[in-house]
TORPASE-850286 format. One record per residue: x, y, z of N, C-alpha, C in turn; residue in three letters. Coordinates in steps of 0.1 Angstrom, whole numbers, plus 5000, padded with zeros to 4 digits. Layout:
XYZXYZXYZAla
...
***
This chain:
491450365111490150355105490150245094Unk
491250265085491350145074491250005079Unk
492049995090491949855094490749805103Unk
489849915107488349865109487849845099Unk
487949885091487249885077487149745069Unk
488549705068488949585061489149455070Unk
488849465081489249355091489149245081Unk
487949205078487549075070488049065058Unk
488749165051489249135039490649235042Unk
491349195043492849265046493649245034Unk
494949355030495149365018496249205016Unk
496949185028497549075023497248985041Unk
498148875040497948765049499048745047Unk
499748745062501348685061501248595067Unk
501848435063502348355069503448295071Unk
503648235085504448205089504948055093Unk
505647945089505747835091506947735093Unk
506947655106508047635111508247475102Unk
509447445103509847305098510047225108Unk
509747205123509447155127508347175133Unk
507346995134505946985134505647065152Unk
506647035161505947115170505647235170Unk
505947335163504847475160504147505155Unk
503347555158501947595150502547705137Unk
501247685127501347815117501047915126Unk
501448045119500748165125500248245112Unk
499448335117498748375104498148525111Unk
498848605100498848765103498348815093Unk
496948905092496248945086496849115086Unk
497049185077497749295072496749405066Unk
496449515071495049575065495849725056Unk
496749765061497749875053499549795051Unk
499649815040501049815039501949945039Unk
503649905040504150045046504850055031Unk
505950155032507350145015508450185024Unk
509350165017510650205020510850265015Unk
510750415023510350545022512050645015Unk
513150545019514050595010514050604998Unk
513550504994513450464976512550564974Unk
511050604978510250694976511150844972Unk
511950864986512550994986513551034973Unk
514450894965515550914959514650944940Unk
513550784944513250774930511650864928Unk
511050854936509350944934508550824935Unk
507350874935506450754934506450694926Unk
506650704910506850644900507550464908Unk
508150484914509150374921508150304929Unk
507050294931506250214943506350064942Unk
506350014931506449874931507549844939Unk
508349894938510249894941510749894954Unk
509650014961509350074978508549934986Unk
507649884974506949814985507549614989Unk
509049644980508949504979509349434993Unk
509749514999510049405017508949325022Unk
508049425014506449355020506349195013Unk
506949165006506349014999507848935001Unk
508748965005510348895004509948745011Unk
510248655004509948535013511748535023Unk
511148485035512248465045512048345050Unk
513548325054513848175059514348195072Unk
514248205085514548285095514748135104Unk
515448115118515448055128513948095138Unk
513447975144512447985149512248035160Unk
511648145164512148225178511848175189Unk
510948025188510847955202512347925206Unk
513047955213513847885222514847705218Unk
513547645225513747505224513547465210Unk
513247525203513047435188513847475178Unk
514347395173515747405162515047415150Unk
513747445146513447475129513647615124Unk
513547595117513547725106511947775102Unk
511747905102510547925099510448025084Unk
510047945078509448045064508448125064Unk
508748245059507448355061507448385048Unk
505748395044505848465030504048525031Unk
503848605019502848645022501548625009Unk
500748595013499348595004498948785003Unk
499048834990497648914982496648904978Unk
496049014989494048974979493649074972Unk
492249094969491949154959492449324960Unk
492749374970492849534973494449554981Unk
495149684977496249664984495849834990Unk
495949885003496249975005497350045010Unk
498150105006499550155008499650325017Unk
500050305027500050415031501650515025Unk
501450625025502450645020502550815023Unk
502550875040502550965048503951005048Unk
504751045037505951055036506651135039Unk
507551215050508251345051509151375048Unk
509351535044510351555037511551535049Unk
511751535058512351535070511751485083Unk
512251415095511251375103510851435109Unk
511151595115510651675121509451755112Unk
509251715099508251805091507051815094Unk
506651895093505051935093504451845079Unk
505151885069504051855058504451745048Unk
504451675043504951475037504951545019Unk
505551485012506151494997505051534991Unk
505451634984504251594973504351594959Unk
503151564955503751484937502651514928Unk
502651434918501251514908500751354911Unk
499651354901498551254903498951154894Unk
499951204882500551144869502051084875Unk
502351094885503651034896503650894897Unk
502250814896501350744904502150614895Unk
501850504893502350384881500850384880Unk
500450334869498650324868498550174872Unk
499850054871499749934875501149894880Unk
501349814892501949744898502149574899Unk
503149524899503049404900503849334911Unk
502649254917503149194928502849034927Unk
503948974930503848804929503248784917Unk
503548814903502748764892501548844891Unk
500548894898499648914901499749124895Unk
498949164888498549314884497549344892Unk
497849504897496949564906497349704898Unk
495849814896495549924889495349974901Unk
495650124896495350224904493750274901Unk
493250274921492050274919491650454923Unk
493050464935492550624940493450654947Unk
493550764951495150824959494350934972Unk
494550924981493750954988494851104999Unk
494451204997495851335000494951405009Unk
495751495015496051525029496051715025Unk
495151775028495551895031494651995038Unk
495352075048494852165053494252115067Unk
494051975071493751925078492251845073Unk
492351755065491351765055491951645043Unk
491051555045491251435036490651405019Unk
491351425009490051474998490751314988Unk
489951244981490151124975490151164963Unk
491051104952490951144941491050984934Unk
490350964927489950834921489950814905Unk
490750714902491150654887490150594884Unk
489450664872488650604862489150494856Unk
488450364854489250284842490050344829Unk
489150384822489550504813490550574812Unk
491250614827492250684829491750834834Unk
490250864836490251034842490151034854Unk
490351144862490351194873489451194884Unk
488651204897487751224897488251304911Unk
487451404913487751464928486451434937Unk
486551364951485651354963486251444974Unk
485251544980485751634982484351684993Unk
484451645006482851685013482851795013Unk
483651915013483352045014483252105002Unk
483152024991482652034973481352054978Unk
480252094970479152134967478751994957Unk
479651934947479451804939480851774934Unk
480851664929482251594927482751684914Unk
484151684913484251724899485851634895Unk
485451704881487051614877488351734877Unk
489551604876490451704873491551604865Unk
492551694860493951594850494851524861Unk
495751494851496851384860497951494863Unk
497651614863498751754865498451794876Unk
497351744888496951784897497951724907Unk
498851864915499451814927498951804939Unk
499351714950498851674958499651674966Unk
499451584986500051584990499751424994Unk
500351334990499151164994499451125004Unk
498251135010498350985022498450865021Unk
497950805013497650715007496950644991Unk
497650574986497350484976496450364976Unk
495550324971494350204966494650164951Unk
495150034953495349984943493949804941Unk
493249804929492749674930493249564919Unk
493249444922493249344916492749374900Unk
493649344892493249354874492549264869Unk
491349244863490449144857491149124845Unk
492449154838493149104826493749004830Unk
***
């Protein structure tokens, strides 16, 4: 669903480019990023910056055409929104993925120079998707369709996340 959503604005753009002029760029539009779910498991979420960094590693790789001797650099562009999926299990046969408090979270991440705030953490339970969203300020907010109205809650509130939304910092 996320990646219908964001087609036109995807959280990053990877590129890819050969040092010799016969290949074309290529250009991979990225609508969820994944973590390296070990780091998740040893350190907690607190660690996300840490989990997510394979995603931005610049690589110098051999060009998988065959006939052509270049080397291709891949690196990747961030835009304004990162969404992180982060369906994590305690085991791979589990039924049910880690869970953590809402205060687990970093409130800011840094990627390529660039700060991104936690915007909302979006958890998983009962069969049942409920979003919990960072006020600038720092409060809570619960979205919740089987709520009657939204309400708030603290950073003590455990969860089970599917996923993290982080946006671009205006500082």
């Amino acid at each position: 669903m996320w990646t219908n959503l964001t087609k036109d604005q995807p959280c990053v753009t990877k590129i890819s480019e050969c040092s010799s002029h016969e290949c074309q760029k290529e250009i991979r539009n990225i609508s969820v990023l994944g973590v390296n779910h070990q780091i998740i498991h040893k350190k907690g979420f607190m660690c996300l910056e840490e989990a997510l960094h394979h995603n931005f590693q610049i690589k110098n790789v051999k060009c998988q055409r065959s006939e052509c001797p270049g080397r291709r650099t891949e690196y990747a562009k961030f835009n304004l929104h990162l969404y992180i999926e982060l369906d994590i299990r305690v085991s791979l046969d589990a039924n049910t993925g880690i869970s953590c408090q809402l205060k687990d979270f970093p409130i800011t991440i840094n990627i390529l120079k660039q700060e991104y705030r936690l915007a909302g953490v979006i958890a998983y339970t009962s069969q049942h998707y409920i979003a919990y969203t960072r006020r600038i300020y720092g409060t809570w907010r619960i979205y919740n369709d089987l709520m009657k109205s939204k309400q708030y809650c603290n950073e003590e509130k455990k969860i089970e996340p599917h996923a993290a939304i982080y946006i671009i910092s205006s500082s």
